[in-house]
Structure formats: C-alpha cells, structure tokens
TORKOL-4160 file (C-alpha; in steps of 0.2 Angstrom, whole numbers, padded with zeros to 4 digits, m for minus):
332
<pt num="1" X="m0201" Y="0268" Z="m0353"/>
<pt num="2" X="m0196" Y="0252" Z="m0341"/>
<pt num="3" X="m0190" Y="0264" Z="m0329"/>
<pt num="4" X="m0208" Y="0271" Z="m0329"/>
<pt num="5" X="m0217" Y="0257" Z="m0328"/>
<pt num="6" X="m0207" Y="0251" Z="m0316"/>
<pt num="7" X="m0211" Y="0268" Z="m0305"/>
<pt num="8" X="m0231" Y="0263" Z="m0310"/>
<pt num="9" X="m0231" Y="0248" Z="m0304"/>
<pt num="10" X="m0232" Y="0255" Z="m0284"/>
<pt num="11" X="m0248" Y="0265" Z="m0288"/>
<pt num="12" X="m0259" Y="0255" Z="m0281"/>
<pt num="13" X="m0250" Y="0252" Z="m0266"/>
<pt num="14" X="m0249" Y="0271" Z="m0266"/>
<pt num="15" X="m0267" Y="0273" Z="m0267"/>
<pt num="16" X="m0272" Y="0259" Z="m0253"/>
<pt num="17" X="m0260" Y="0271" Z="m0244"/>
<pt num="18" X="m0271" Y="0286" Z="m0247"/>
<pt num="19" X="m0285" Y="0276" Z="m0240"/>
<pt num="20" X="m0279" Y="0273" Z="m0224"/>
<pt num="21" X="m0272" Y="0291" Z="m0220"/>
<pt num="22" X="m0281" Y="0300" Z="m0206"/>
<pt num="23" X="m0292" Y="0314" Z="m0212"/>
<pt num="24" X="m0281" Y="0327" Z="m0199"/>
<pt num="25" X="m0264" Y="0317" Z="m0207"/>
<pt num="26" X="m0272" Y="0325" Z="m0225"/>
<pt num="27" X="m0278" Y="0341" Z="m0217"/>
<pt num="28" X="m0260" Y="0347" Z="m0210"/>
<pt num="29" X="m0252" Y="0341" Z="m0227"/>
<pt num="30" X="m0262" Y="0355" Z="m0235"/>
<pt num="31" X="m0260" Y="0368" Z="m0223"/>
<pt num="32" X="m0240" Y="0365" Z="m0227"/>
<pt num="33" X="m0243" Y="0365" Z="m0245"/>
<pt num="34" X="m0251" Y="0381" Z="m0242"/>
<pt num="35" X="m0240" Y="0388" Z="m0233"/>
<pt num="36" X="m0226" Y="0384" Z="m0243"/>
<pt num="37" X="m0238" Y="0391" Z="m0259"/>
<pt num="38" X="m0237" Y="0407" Z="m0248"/>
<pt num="39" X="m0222" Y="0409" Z="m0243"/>
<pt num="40" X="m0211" Y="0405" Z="m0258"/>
<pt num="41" X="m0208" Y="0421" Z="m0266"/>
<pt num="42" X="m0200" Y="0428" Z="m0249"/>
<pt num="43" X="m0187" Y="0417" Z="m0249"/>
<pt num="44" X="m0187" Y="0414" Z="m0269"/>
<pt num="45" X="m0185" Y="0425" Z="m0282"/>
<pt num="46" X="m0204" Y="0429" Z="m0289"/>
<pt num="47" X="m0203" Y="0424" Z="m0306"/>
<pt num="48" X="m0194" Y="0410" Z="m0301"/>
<pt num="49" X="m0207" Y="0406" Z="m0287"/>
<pt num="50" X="m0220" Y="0408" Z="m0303"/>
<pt num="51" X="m0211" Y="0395" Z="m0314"/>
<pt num="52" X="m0212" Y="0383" Z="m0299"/>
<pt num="53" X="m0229" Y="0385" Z="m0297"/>
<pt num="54" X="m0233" Y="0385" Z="m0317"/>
<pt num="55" X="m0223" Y="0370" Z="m0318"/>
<pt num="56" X="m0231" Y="0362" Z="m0302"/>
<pt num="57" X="m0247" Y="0363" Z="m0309"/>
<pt num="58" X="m0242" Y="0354" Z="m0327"/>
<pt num="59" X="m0234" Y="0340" Z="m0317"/>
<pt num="60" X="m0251" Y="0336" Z="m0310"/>
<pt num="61" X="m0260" Y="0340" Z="m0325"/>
<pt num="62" X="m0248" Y="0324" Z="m0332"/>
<pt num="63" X="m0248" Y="0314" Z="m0317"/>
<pt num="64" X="m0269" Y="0314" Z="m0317"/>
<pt num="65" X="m0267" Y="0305" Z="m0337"/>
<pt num="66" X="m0251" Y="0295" Z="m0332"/>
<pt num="67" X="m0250" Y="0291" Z="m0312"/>
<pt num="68" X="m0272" Y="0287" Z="m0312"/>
<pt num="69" X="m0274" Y="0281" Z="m0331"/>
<pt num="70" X="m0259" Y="0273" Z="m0334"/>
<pt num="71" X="m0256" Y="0283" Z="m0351"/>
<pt num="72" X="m0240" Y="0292" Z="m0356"/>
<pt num="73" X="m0241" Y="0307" Z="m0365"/>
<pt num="74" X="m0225" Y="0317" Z="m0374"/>
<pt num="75" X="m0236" Y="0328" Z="m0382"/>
<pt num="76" X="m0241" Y="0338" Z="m0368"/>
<pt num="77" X="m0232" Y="0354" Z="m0375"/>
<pt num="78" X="m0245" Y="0356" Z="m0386"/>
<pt num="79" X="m0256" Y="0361" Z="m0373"/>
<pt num="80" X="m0245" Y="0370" Z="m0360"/>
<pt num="81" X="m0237" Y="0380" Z="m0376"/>
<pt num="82" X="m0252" Y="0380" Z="m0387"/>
<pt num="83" X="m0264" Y="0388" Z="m0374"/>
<pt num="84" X="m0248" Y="0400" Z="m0368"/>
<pt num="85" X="m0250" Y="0405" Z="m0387"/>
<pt num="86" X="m0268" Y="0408" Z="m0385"/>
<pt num="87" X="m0267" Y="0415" Z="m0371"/>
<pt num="88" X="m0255" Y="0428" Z="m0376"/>
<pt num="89" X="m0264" Y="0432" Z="m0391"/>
<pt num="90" X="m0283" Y="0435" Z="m0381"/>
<pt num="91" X="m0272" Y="0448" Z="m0367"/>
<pt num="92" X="m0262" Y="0458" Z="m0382"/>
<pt num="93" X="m0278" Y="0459" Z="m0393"/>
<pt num="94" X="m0292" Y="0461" Z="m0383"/>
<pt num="95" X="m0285" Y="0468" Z="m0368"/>
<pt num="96" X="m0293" Y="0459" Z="m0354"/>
<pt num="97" X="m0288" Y="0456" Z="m0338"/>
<pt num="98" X="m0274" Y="0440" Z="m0339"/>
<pt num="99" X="m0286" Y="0425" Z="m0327"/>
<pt num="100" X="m0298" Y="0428" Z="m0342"/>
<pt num="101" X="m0283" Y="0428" Z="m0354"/>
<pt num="102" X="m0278" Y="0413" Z="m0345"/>
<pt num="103" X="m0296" Y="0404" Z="m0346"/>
<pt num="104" X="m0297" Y="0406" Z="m0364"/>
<pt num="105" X="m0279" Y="0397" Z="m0368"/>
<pt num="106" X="m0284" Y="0383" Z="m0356"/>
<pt num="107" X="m0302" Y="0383" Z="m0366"/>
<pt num="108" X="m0292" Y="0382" Z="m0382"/>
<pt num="109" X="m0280" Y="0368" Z="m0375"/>
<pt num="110" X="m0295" Y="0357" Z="m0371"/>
<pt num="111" X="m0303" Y="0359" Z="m0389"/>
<pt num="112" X="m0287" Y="0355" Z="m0398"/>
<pt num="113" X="m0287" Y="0338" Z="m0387"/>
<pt num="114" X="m0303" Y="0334" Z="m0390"/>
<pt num="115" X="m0298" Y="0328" Z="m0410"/>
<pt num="116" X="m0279" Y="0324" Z="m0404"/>
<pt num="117" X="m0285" Y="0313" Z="m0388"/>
<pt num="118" X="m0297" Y="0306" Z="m0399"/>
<pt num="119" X="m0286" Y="0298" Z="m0411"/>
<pt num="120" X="m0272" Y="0296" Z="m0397"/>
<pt num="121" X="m0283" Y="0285" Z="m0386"/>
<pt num="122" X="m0286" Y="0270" Z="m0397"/>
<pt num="123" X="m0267" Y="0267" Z="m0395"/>
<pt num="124" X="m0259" Y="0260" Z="m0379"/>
<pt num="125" X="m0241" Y="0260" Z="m0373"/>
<pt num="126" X="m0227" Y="0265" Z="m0382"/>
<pt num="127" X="m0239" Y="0269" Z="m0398"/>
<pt num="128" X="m0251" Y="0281" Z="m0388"/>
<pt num="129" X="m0233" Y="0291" Z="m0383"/>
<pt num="130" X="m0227" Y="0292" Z="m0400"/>
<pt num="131" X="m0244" Y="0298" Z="m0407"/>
<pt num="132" X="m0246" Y="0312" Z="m0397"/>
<pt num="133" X="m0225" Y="0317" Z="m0396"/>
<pt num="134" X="m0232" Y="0318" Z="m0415"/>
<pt num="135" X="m0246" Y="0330" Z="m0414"/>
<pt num="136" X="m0235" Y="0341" Z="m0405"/>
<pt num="137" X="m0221" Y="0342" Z="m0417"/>
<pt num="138" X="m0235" Y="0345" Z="m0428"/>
<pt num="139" X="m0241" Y="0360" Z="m0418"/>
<pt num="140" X="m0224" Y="0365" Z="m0415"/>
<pt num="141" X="m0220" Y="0366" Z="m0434"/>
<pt num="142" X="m0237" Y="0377" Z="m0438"/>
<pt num="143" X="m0233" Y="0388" Z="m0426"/>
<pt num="144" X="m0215" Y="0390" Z="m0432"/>
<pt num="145" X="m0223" Y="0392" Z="m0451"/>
<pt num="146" X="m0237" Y="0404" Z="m0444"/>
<pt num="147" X="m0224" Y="0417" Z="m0439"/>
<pt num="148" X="m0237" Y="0432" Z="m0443"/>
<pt num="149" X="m0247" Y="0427" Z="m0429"/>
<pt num="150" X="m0237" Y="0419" Z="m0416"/>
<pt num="151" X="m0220" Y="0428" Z="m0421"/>
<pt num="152" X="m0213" Y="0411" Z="m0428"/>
<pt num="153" X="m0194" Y="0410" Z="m0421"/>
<pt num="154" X="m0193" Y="0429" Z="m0413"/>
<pt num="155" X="m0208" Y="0421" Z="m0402"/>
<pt num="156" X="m0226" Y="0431" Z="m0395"/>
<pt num="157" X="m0217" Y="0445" Z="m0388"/>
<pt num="158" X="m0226" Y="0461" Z="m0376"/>
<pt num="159" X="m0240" Y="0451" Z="m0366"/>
<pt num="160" X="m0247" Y="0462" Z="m0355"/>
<pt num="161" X="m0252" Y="0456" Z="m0337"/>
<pt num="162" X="m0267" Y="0468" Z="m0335"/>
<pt num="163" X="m0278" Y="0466" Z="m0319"/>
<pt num="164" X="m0291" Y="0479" Z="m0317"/>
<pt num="165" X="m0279" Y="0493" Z="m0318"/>
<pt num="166" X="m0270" Y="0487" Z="m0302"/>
<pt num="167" X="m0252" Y="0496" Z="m0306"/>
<pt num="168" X="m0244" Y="0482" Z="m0293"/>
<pt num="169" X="m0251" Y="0470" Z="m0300"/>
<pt num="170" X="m0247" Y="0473" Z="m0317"/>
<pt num="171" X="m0228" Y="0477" Z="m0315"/>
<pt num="172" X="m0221" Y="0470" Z="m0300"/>
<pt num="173" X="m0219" Y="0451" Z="m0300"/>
<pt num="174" X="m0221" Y="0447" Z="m0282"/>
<pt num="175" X="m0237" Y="0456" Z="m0281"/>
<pt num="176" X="m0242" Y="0448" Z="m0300"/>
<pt num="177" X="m0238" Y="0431" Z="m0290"/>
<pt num="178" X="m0250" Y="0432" Z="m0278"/>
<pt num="179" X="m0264" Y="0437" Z="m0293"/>
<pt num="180" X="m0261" Y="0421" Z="m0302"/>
<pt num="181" X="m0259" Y="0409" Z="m0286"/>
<pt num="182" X="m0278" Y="0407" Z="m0285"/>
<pt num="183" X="m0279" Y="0401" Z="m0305"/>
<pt num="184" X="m0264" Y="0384" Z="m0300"/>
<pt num="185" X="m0273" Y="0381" Z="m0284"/>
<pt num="186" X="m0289" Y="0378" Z="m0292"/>
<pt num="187" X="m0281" Y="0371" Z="m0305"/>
<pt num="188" X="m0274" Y="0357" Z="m0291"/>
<pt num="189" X="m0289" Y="0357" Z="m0281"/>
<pt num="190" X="m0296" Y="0352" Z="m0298"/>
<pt num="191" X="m0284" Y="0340" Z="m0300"/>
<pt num="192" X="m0288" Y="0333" Z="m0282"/>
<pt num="193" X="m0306" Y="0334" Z="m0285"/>
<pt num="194" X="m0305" Y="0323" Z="m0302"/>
<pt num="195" X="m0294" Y="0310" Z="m0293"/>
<pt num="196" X="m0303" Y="0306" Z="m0276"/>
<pt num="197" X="m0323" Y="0304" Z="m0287"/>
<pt num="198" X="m0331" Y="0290" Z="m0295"/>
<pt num="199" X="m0324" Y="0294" Z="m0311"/>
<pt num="200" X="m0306" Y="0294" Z="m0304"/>
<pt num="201" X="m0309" Y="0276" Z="m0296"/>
<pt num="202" X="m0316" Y="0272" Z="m0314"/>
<pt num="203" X="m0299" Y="0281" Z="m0321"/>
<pt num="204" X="m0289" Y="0268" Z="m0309"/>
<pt num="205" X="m0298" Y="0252" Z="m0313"/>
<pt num="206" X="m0296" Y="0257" Z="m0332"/>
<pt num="207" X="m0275" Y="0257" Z="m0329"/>
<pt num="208" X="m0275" Y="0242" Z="m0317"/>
<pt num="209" X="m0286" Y="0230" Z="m0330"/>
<pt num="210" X="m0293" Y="0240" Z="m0343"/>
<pt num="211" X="m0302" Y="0223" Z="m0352"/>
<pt num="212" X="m0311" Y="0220" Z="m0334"/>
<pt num="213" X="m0317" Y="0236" Z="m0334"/>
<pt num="214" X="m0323" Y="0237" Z="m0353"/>
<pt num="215" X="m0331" Y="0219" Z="m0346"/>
<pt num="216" X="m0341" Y="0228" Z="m0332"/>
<pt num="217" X="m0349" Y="0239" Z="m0344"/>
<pt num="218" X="m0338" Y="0256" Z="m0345"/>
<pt num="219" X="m0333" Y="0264" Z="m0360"/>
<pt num="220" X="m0316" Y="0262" Z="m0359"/>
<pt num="221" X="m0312" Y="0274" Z="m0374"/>
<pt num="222" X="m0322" Y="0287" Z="m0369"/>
<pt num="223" X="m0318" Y="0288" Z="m0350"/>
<pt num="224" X="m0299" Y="0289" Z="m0360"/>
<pt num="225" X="m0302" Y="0305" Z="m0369"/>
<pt num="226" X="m0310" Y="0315" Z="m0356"/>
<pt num="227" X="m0298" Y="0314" Z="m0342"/>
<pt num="228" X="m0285" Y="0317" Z="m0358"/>
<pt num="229" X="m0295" Y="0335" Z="m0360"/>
<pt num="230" X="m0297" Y="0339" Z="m0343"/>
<pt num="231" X="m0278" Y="0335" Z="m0340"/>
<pt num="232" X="m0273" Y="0346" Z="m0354"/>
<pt num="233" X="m0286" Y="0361" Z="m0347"/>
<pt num="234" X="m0274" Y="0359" Z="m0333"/>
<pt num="235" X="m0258" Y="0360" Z="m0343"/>
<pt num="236" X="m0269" Y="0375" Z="m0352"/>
<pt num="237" X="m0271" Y="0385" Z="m0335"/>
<pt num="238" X="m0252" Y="0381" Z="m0330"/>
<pt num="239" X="m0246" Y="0387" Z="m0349"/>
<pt num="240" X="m0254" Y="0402" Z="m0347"/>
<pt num="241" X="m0247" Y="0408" Z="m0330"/>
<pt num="242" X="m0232" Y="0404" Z="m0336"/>
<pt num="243" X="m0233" Y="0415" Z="m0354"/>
<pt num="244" X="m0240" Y="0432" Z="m0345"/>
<pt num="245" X="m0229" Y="0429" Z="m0329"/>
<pt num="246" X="m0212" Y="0429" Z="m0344"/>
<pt num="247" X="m0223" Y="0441" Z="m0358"/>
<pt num="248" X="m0219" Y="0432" Z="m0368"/>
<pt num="249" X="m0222" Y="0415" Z="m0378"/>
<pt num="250" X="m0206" Y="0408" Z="m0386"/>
<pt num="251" X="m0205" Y="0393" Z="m0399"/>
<pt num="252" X="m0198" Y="0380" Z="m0386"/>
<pt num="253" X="m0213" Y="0377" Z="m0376"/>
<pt num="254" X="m0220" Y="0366" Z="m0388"/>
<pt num="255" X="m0206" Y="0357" Z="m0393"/>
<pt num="256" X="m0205" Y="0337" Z="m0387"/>
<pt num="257" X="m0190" Y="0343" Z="m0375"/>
<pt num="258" X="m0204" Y="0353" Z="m0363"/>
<pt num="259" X="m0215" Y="0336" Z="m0364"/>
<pt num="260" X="m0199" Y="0329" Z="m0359"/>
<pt num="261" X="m0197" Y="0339" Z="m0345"/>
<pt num="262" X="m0215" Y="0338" Z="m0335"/>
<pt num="263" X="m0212" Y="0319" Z="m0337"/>
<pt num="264" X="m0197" Y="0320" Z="m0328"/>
<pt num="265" X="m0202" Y="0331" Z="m0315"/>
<pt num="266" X="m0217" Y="0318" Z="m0313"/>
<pt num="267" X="m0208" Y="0302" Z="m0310"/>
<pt num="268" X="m0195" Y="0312" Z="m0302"/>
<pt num="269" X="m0209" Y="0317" Z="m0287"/>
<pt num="270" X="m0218" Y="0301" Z="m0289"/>
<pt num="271" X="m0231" Y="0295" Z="m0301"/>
<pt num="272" X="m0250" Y="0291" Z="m0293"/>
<pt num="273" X="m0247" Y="0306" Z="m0282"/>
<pt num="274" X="m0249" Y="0322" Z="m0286"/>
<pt num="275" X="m0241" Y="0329" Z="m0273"/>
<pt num="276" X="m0226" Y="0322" Z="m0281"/>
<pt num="277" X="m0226" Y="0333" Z="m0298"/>
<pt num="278" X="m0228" Y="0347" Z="m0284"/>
<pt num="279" X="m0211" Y="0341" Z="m0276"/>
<pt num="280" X="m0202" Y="0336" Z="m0293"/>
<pt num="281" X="m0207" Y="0353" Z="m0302"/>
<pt num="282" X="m0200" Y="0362" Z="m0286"/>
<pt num="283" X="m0183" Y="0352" Z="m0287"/>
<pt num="284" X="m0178" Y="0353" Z="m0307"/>
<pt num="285" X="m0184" Y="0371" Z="m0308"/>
<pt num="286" X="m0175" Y="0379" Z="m0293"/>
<pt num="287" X="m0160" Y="0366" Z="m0300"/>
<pt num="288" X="m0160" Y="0373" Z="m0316"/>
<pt num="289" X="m0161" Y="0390" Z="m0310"/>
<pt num="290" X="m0144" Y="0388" Z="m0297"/>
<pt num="291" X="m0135" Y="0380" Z="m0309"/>
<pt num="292" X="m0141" Y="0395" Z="m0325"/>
<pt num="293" X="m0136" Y="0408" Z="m0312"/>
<pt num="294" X="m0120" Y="0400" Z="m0310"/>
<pt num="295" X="m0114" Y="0401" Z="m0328"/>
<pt num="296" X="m0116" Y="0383" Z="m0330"/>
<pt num="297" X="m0120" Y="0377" Z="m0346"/>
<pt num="298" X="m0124" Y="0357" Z="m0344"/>
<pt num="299" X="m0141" Y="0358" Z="m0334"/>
<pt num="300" X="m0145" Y="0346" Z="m0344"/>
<pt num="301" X="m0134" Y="0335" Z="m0340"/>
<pt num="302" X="m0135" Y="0339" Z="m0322"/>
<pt num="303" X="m0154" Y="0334" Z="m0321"/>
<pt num="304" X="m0154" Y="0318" Z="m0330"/>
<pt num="305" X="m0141" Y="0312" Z="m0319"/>
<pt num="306" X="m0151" Y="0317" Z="m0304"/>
<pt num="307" X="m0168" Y="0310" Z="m0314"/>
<pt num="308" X="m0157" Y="0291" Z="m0317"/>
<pt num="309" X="m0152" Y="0292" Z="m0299"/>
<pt num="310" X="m0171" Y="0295" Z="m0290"/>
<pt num="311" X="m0177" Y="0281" Z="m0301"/>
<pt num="312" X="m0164" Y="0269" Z="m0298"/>
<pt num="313" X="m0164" Y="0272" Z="m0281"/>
<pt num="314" X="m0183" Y="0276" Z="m0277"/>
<pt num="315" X="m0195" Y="0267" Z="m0291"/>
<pt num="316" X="m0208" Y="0278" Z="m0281"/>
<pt num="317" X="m0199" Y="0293" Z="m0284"/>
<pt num="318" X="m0195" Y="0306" Z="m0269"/>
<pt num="319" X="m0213" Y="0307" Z="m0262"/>
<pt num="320" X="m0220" Y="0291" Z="m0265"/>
<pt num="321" X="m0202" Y="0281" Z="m0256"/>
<pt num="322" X="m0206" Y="0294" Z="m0243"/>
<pt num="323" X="m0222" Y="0291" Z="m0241"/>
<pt num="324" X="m0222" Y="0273" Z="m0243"/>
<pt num="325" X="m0206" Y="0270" Z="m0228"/>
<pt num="326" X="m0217" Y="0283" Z="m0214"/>
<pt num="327" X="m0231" Y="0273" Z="m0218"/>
<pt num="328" X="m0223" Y="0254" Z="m0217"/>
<pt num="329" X="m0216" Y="0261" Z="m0200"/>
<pt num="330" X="m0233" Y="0267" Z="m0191"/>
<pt num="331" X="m0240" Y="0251" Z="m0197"/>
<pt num="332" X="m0223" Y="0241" Z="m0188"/>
C-alpha cells in the first residue's frame, strides 16, 4: 500500500504533463500503439497476443478507478471473472455471435458493481480494498458452490467463438484476434474518453482533495460509484475476450490473486497513465509466458521481484519515469 501511494503521489505532475504535450506528440503515440495492436500476433503467438491485449485492457479499466480517483480495488476479479462467466454462459446457450456474448458479460459486470460499488465507496483507503477483495471472494465462493451452472472446480468449459459463420474466425486464433481487437480498442478509447471530459477533471479533483471538492458542491459519493461501474464495464469487456479467446472460463479468474495481478501490471506501467497498464500488462504477460514455456515453475517469484524493483527504482513506474525524464529534458 505505501509503495502505491507513493507511485500516486506523481499523478498530478503526470497529468500537467499531458497538458503540455503537442497534439502531433499525442497523435504519433497512437499511431504506434496501433501499430503495435496490429502487428503483435505476427511476431507473438496469437492467443498469447490476445491475453496481452485482454489483460491491457483491465489494466486500464483499474488505472481509470485507481491512477484518476485515487481508489484501490482488489476486487476486480469479480468483474473480469464474473462477466467471463456470463459471458460464456450467453455464447454456449443462446448461440450468438461472441462481441454480443461479450457485451452481455461486461452488462452483467456493471450491474453486479452497481450494489458492490455502492457499499464500497463510503470507505476510503485501506477499508475500501478490503471491502471489495471481500465481495469477490464472496463471488468466487458462489461460483465454486454453483457448480451446476458455472462447472464449479472443472470450470465453464466448450465456449464457442461464433462469428456469423466465418469458419476463420471461429477456429483460427490469429484471424479470432483481429475479430476481438475492435471490442479492447473501444474499450481503451472509452477509457481515454472518460479521462480527458469534465467528469474525469471532477474524478481527479475528487482524489487530490476529495473534502474541497464535496465543498464546491459535487456529489463526492456518487461521482465514486459511477466511474467504479464503468471501470468494471471495462474489466467486463476485457473478461470476456479473454473467456471466448481460452473457451473456457476456470475458477481462478475470480480469485484475489487475478486482482492482485491487474494491480501489479498497473503500478508496474505507471499509475495516472493508462498507457502504462498497456505497457505493464505487455511485460508480466509475455514474462510469464517465457518463463511457463521454459518449464519454470516460480513466475511468481520472478514477477514480484521485477514488480519490487520497478517500484523501488521508478515510483512512476516504467511509463510514467519515462515519460517524466523526456519531458524535464525538452523543458532543459
């Protein structure tokens, strides 16, 4: 938690940063981003390419509630596993093509924060992480007890990626990636969006002095609850890529370990960034992945450490220290 608050404590800075970029600097930032989107799963494996971009996606979902509201979640699993649940239960039951699948979870996800962010958000700190780590163990044990509809330990098995009967689509993973690439680029032009409006300004004034802004008249509460919805809409949309890209939807993606894990690829990229959960999601997931296909059983082990390093050497994390030295030498 200090480590964190540590990292938030250059989000400002960060933001007066965005202010003075040059519209062209922001432009070829994207077209890179882009690019990259594009070009991934030619020189990474497909699936794997998809996890990146799944996992990309949550990161920013989290960084909009923690990096712009100042609010730590480690509940998150609930939405990224419970709308990869629903989603998996709309595309095996009703048969529609999987961005509708994927709608529907992310539709769930936002109804099931709506009570959880509701009592979550009259706590701050420390209290307002350990009451939503608890709604989703909570989650995470009904779904374990439910096992009739969500296949308890053996997991949601046979989700079909069906997409208006295009064969490619539907069983090849490299043409599958470039189906759902559309559904986490809205999902971080949403992101975007939410962050540079009035509401996000509000969202940033609320973190920075939350009694100042309840002075000057806004519903501090309420302004609260609805960025935690639409950020777990967001971790909705990413859940659900992620269950029809794997066809399958196991027990673990609720469990506190996957909240765990978005925070970490979060403050590992930077926090206040977005562009930072891109970067960190990137790094642990292709990480992981070299060191499974390795045989090497202690991933863990290797990610904390390189998680504990970041922060002790970069309180911004990788983009944000980045960022932050380019800028303070053009302004030299």
């Amino acid at each position: 938690m200090t480590s964190i608050a540590t990292a938030g404590a250059s989000v400002s800075e960060q933001h007066a940063a965005i202010a003075g970029a040059r519209p062209w600097q922001r432009l070829v930032l994207l077209g890179i981003g882009l690019v990259v989107a594009l070009g991934l799963p030619w020189f990474v494996y497909p699936p794997v390419a998809m996890d990146i971009a799944a996992w990309a996606l949550f990161a920013v979902a989290l960084d909009l509630l923690l990096g712009y509201c100042g609010l730590l979640s480690f509940g998150h699993a609930a939405f990224w596993g419970g709308s990869a649940y629903a989603t998996g239960l709309i595309a095996i039951h009703l048969g529609v093509p999987f961005p509708v699948a994927v709608l529907g979870g992310a539709l769930f996800a936002m109804v099931l924060a709506v009570p959880i962010g509701y009592l979550s958000v009259k706590r701050s700190g420390i209290y307002f992480a350990m009451v939503t780590l608890a709604f989703a163990q909570m989650l995470f044990f009904i779904a374990n007890q439910a096992s009739s509809l969500t296949g308890g330990e053996n997991g949601l098995q046979g989700v079909p990626r069906s997409f208006f009967g295009i064969e490619a689509v539907e069983t090849d993973s490299f043409f599958f990636y470039y189906a759902a690439l559309p559904i986490i680029l809205l999902g971080m032009w949403a992101a975007w969006r939410i962050v540079h409006s009035p509401f996000g300004r509000v969202l940033v004034a609320i973190r920075d002095n939350a009694p100042r802004a309840r002075a000057l008249g806004y519903d501090v509460e309420r302004y609260k609850l609805i960025v935690f919805v639409l950020s777990a809409g967001l971790s909705g949309l990413a859940g659900g890529v992620f269950a029809v890209s794997h066809g399958f939807v196991a027990l673990p993606e609720l469990h506190w370990a996957t909240s765990g894990e978005v925070v970490l690829m979060t403050v590992l990229g930077g926090i206040g960034t977005l562009w930072g959960g891109v970067i960190g999601a990137g790094l642990i997931v292709m990480l992981a992945d070299y060191l499974a296909s390795s045989g090497f059983d202690g991933i863990g082990i290797v990610t904390g450490t390189v998680f504990v390093t970041v922060v002790l050497l970069f309180r911004r994390g990788i983009w944000g220290t980045a960022r932050h030295m380019w800028l303070s030498r053009r302004s030299s």
